[in-house]
DODO-292285 format. One line per 2 residues: number of its first residue (from 1); their letters; for each residue x, y, z of N, C-alpha, C, CB. Coordinates in nm, 2 decimals, always signed. Glycine has a CB too. Layout:
N
NUM	A	X Y Z X Y Z X Y Z X Y Z  ...
END
This chain:
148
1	XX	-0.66 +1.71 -2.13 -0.59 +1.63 -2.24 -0.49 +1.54 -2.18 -0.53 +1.72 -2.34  -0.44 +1.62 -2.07 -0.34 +1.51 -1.97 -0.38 +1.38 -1.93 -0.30 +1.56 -1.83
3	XX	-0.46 +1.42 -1.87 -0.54 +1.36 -1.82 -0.61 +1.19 -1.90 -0.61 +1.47 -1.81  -0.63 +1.22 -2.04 -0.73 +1.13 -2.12 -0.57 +1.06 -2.18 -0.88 +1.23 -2.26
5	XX	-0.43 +1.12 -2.17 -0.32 +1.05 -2.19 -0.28 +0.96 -2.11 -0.23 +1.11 -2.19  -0.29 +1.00 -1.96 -0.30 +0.91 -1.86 -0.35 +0.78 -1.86 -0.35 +0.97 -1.78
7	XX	-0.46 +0.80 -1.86 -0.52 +0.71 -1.84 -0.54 +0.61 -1.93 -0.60 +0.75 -1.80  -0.49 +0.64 -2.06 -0.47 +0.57 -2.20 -0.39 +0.49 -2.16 -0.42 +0.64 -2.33
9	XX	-0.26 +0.55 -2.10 -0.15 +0.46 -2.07 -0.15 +0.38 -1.97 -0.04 +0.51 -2.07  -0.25 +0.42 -1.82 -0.27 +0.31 -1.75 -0.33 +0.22 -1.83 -0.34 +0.33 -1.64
11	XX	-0.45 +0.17 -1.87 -0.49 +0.11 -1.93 -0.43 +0.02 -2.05 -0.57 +0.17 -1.94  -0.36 +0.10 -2.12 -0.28 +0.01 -2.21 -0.17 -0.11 -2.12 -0.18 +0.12 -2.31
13	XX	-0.10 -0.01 -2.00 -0.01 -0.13 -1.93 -0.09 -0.22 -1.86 +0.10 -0.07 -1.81  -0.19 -0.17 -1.76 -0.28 -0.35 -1.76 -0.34 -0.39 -1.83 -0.37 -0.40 -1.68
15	XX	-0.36 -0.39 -1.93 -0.40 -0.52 -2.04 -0.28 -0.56 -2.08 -0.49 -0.48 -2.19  -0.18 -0.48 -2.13 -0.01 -0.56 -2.15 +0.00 -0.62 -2.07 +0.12 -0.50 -2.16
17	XX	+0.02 -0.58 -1.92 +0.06 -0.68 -1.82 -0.03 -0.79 -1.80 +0.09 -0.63 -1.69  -0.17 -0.78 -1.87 -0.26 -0.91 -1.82 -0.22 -0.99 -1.94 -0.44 -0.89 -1.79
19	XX	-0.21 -0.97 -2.04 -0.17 -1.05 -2.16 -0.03 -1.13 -2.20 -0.19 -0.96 -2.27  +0.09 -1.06 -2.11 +0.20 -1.05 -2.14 +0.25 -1.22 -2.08 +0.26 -0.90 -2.09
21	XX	+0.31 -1.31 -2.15 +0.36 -1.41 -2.12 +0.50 -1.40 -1.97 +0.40 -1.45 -2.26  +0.49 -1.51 -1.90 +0.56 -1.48 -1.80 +0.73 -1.54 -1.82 +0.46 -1.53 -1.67
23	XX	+0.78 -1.42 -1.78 +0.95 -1.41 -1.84 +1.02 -1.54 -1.71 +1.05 -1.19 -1.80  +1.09 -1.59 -1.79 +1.17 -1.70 -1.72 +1.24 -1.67 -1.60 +1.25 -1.76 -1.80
25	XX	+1.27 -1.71 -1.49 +1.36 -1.68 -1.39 +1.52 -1.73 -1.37 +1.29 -1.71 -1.27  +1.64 -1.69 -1.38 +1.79 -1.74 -1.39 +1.82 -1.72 -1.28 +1.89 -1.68 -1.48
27	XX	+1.90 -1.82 -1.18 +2.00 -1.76 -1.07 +2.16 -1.80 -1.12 +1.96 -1.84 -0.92  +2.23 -1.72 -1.06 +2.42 -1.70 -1.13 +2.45 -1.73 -1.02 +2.51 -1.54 -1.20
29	XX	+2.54 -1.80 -1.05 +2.66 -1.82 -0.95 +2.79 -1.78 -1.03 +2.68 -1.98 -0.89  +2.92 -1.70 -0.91 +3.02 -1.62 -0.94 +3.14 -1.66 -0.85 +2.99 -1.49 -0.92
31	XX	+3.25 -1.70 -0.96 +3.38 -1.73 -0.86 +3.40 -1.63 -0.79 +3.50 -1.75 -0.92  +3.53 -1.61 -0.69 +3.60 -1.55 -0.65 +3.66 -1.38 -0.73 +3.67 -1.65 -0.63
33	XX	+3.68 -1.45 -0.86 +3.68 -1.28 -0.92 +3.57 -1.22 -0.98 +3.79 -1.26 -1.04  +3.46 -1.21 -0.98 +3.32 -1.19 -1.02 +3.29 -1.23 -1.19 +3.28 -1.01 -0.98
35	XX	+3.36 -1.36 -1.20 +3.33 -1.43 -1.32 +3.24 -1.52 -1.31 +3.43 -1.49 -1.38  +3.11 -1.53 -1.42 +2.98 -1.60 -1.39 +3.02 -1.79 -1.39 +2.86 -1.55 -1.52
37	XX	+3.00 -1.85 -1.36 +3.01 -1.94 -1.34 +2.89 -2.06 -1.39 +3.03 -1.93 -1.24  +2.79 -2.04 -1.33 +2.70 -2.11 -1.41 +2.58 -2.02 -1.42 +2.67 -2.25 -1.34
39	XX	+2.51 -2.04 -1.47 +2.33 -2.02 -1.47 +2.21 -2.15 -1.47 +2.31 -1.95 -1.61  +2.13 -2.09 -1.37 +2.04 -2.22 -1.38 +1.92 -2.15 -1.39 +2.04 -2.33 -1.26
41	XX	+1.77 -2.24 -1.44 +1.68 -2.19 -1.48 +1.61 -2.19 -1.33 +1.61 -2.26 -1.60  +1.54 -2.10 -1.27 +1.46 -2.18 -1.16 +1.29 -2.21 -1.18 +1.47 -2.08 -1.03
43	XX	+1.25 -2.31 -1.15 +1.14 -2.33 -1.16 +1.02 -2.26 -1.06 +1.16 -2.45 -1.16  +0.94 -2.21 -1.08 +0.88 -2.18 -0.99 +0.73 -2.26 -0.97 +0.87 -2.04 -1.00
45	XX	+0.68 -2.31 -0.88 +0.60 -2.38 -0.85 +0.49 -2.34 -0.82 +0.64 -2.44 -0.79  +0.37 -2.40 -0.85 +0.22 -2.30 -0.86 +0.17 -2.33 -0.68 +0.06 -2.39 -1.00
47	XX	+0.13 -2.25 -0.63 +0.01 -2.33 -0.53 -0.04 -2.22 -0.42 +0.10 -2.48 -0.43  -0.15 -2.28 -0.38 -0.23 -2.18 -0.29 -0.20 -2.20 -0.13 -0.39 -2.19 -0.32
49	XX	-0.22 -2.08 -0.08 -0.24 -2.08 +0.03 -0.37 -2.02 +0.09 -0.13 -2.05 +0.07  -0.43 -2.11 +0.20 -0.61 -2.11 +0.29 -0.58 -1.94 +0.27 -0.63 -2.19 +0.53
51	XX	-0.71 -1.91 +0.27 -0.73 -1.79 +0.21 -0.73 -1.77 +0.43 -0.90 -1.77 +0.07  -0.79 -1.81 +0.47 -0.80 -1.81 +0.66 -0.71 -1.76 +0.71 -0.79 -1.94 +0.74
53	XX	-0.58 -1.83 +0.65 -0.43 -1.80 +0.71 -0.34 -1.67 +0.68 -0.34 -1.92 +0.65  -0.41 -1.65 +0.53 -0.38 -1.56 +0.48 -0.43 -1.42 +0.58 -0.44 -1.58 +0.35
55	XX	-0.54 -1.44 +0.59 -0.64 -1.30 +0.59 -0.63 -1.29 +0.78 -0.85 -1.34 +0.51  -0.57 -1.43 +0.83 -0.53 -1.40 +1.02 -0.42 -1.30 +1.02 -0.47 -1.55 +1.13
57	XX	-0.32 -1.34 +0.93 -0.15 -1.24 +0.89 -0.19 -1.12 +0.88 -0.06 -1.27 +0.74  -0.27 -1.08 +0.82 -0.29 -0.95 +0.79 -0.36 -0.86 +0.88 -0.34 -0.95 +0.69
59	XX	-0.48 -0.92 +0.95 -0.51 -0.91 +1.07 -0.45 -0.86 +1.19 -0.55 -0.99 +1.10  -0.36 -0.96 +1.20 -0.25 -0.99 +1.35 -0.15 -0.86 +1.35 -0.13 -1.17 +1.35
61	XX	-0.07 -0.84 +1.24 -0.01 -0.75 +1.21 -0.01 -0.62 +1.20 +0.02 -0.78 +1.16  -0.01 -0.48 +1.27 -0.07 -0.38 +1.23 +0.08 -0.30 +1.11 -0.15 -0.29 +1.39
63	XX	+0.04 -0.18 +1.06 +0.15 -0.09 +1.00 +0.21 -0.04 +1.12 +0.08 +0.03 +0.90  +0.28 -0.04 +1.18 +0.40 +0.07 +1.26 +0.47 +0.14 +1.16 +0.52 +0.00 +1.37
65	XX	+0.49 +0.30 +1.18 +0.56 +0.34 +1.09 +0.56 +0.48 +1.17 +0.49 +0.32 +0.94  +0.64 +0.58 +1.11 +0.69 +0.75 +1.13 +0.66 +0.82 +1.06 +0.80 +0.79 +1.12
67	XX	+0.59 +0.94 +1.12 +0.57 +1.07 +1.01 +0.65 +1.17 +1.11 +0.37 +1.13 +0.96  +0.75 +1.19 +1.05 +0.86 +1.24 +1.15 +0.91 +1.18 +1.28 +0.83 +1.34 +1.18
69	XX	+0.86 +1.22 +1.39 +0.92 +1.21 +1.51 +0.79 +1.13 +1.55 +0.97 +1.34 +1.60  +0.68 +1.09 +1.53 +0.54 +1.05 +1.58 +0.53 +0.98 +1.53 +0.43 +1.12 +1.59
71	XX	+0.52 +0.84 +1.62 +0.49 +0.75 +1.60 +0.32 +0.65 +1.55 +0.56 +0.73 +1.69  +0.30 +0.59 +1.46 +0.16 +0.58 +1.41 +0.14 +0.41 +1.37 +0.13 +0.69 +1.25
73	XX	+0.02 +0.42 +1.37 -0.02 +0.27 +1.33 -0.14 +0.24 +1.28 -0.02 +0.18 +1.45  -0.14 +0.17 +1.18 -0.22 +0.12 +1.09 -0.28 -0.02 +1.07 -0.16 +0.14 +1.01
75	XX	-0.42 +0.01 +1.09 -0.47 -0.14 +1.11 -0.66 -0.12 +1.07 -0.41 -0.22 +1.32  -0.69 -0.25 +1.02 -0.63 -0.35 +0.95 -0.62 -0.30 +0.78 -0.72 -0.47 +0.97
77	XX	-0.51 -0.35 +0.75 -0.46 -0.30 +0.60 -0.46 -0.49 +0.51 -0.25 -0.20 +0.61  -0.54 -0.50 +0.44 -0.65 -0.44 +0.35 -0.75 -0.43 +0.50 -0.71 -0.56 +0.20
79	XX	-0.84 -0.41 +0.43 -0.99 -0.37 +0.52 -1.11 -0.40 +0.50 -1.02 -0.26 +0.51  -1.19 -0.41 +0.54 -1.34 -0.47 +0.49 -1.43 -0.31 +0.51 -1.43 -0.63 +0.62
81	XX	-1.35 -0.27 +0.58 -1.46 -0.10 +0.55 -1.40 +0.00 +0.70 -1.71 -0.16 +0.58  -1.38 -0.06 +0.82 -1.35 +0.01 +0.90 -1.15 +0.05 +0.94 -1.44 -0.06 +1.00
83	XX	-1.12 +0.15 +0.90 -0.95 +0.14 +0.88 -0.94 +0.25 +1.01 -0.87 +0.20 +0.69  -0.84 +0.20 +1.10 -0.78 +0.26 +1.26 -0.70 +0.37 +1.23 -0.67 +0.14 +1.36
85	XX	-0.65 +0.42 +1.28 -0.54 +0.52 +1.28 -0.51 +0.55 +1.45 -0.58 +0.67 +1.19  -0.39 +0.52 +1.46 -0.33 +0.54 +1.60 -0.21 +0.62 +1.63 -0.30 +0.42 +1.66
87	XX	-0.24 +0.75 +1.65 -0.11 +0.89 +1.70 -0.13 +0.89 +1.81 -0.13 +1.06 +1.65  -0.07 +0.81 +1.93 +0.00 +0.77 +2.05 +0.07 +0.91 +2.08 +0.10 +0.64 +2.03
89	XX	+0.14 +0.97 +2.03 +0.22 +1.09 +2.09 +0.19 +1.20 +2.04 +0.36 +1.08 +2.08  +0.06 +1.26 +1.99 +0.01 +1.36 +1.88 +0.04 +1.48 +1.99 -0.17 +1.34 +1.80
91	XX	+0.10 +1.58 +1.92 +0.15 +1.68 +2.00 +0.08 +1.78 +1.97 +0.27 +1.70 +1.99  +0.10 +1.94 +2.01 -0.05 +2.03 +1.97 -0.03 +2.05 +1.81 -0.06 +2.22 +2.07
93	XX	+0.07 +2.00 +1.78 +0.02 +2.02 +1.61 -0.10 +1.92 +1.55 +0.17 +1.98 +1.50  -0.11 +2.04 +1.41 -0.23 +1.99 +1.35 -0.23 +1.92 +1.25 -0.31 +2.09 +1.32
95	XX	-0.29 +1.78 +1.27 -0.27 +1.66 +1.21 -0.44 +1.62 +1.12 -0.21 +1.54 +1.36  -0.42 +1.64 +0.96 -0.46 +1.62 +0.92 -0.44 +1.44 +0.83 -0.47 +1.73 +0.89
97	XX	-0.58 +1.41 +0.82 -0.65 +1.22 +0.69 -0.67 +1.31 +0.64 -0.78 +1.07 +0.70  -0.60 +1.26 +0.46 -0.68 +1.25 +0.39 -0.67 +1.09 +0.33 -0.66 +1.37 +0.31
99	XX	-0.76 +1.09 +0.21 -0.79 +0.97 +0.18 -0.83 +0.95 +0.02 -0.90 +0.94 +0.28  -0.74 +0.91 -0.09 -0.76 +0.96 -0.21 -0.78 +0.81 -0.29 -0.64 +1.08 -0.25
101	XX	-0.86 +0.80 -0.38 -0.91 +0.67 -0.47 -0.77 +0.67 -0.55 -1.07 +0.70 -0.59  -0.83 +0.53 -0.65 -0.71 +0.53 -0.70 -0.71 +0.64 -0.85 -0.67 +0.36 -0.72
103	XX	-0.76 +0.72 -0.87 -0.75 +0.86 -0.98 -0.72 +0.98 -0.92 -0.89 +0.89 -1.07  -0.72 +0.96 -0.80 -0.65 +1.12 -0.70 -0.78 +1.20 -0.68 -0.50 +1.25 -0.82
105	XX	-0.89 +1.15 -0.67 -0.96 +1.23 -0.64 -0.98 +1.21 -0.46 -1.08 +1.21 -0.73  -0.98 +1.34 -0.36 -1.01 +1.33 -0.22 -1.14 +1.28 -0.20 -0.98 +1.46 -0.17
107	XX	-1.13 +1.19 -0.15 -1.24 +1.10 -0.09 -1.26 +1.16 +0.06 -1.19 +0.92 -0.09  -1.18 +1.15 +0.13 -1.23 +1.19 +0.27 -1.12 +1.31 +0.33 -1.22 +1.04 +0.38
109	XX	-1.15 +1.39 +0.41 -1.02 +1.50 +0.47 -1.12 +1.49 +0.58 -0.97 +1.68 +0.39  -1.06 +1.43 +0.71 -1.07 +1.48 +0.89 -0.95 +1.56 +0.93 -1.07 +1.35 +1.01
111	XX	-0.96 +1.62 +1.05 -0.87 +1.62 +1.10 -0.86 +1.50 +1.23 -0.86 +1.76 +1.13  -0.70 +1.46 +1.26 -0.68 +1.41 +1.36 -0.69 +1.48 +1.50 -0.59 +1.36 +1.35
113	XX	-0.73 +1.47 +1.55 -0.73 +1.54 +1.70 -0.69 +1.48 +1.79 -0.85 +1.58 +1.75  -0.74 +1.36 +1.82 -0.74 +1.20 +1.89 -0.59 +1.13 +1.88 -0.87 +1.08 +1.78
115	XX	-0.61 +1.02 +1.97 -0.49 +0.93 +1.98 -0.56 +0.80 +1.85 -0.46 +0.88 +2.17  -0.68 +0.81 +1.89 -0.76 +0.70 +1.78 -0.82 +0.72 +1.68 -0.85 +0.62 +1.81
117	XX	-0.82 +0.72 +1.58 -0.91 +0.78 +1.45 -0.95 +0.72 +1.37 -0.86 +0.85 +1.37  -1.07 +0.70 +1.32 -1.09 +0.63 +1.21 -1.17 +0.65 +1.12 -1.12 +0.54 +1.22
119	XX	-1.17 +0.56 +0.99 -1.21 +0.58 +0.87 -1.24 +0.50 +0.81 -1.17 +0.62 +0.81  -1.41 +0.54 +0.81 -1.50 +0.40 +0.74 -1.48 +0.39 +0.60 -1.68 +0.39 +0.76
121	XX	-1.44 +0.34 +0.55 -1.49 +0.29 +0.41 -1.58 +0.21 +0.35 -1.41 +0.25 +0.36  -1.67 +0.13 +0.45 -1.76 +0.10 +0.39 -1.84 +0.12 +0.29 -1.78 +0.08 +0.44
123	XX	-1.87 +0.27 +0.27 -1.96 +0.33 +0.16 -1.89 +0.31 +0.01 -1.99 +0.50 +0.20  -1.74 +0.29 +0.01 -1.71 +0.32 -0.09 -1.64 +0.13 -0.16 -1.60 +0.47 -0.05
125	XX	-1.62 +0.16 -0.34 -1.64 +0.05 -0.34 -1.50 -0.04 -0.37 -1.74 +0.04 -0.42  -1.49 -0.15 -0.32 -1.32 -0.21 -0.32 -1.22 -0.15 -0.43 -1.31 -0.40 -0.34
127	XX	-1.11 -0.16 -0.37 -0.99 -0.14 -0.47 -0.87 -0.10 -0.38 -1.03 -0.01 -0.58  -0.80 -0.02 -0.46 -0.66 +0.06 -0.38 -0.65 +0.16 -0.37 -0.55 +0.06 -0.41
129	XX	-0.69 +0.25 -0.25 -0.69 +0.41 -0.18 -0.54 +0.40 -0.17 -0.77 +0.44 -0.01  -0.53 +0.57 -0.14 -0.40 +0.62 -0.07 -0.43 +0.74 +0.03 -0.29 +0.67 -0.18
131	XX	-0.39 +0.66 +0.11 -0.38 +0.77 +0.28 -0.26 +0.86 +0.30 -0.37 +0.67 +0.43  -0.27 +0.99 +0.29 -0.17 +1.05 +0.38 -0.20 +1.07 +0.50 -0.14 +1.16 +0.35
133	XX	-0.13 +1.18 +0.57 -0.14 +1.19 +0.72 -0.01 +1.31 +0.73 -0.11 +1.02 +0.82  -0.05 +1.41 +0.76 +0.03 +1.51 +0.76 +0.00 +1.60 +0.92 +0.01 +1.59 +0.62
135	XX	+0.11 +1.60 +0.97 +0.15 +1.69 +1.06 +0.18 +1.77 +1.07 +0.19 +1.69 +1.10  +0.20 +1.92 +1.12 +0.21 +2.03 +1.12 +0.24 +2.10 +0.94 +0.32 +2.03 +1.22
137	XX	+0.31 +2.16 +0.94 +0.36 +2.25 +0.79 +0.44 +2.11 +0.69 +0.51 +2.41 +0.84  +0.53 +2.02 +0.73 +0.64 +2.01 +0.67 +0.64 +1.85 +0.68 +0.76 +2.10 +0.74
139	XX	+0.58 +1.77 +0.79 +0.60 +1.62 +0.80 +0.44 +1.54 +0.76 +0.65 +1.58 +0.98  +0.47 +1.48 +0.67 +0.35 +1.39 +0.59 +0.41 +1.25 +0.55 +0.32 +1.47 +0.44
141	XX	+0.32 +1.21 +0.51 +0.37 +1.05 +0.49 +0.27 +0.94 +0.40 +0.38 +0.98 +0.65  +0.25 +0.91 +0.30 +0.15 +0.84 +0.25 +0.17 +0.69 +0.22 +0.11 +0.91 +0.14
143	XX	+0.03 +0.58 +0.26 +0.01 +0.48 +0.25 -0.05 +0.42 +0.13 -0.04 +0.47 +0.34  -0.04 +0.31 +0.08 -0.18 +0.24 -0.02 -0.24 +0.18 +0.10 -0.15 +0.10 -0.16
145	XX	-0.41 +0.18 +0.05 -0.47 +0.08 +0.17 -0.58 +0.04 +0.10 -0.51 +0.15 +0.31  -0.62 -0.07 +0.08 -0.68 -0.21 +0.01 -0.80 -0.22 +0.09 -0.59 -0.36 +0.01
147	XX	-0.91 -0.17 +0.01 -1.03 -0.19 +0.09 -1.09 -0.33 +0.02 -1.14 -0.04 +0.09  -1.13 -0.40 +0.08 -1.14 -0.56 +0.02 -1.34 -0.55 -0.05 -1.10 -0.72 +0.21
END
């Protein structure tokens, strides 16, 4: 029953947020004693950027990040199907992926053993996963990751 509530209310907030008119933007300026001074509307301007340029940035750049003291890296985020995992300093603890859709169901559980790991997603179909990565008893850490 939780469950069929849930998901009522995801669904109700994106269609609100796809329907919902877009709220104006103000910037303030403040004297010296934190009295407002002016307000101005800001305009925001439409425009695209090469999808090329886009999609090299995301490429070039991997995730560096910490699950405790161990250092990890993440690449490429979004993904076309093949996603890296790099534990450089994996110590004899036991370092479990998992890999969960976006309704929380476990899609994939390995263990890490390796300094390099990975995880195809090709089979599965685009959207927004979430990766943990947990280490021993107590240090975990979870990602979103955009399989394209």
């Amino acid at each position: 029953m939780k469950l069929i509530h849930i998901m009522a209310l995801l669904l109700f907030s994106v269609l609100f947020s796809a329907t919902a008119p877009a709220q104006p933007k103000y910037g303030f300026t403040y004297d010296s004693r934190g009295n407002r001074v002016t307000r101005a509307l800001i305009l925001l301007k439409s425009g695209t950027i090469p999808a090329d340029s886009l999609h090299a940035k995301q490429v070039e750049k991997p995730l560096d990040d910490q699950i405790g003291l161990q250092k990890t890296r993440i690449y490429p985020n979004p993904t076309k199907g093949l996603l890296r995992i790099d534990l450089p300093a994996l110590t004899e603890q036991e370092a479990t992926i998992r890999l969960h859709d976006s309704s929380g169901r476990l899609i994939i559980q390995q263990s890490a053993g390796e300094v390099n790991n990975e995880l195809d997603l090709s089979a599965y179909p685009s959207g927004l996963y979430i990766m943990s990565i947990q280490i021993g008893p107590k240090d975990r850490k979870e990602w979103k990751i955009i399989k394209e």
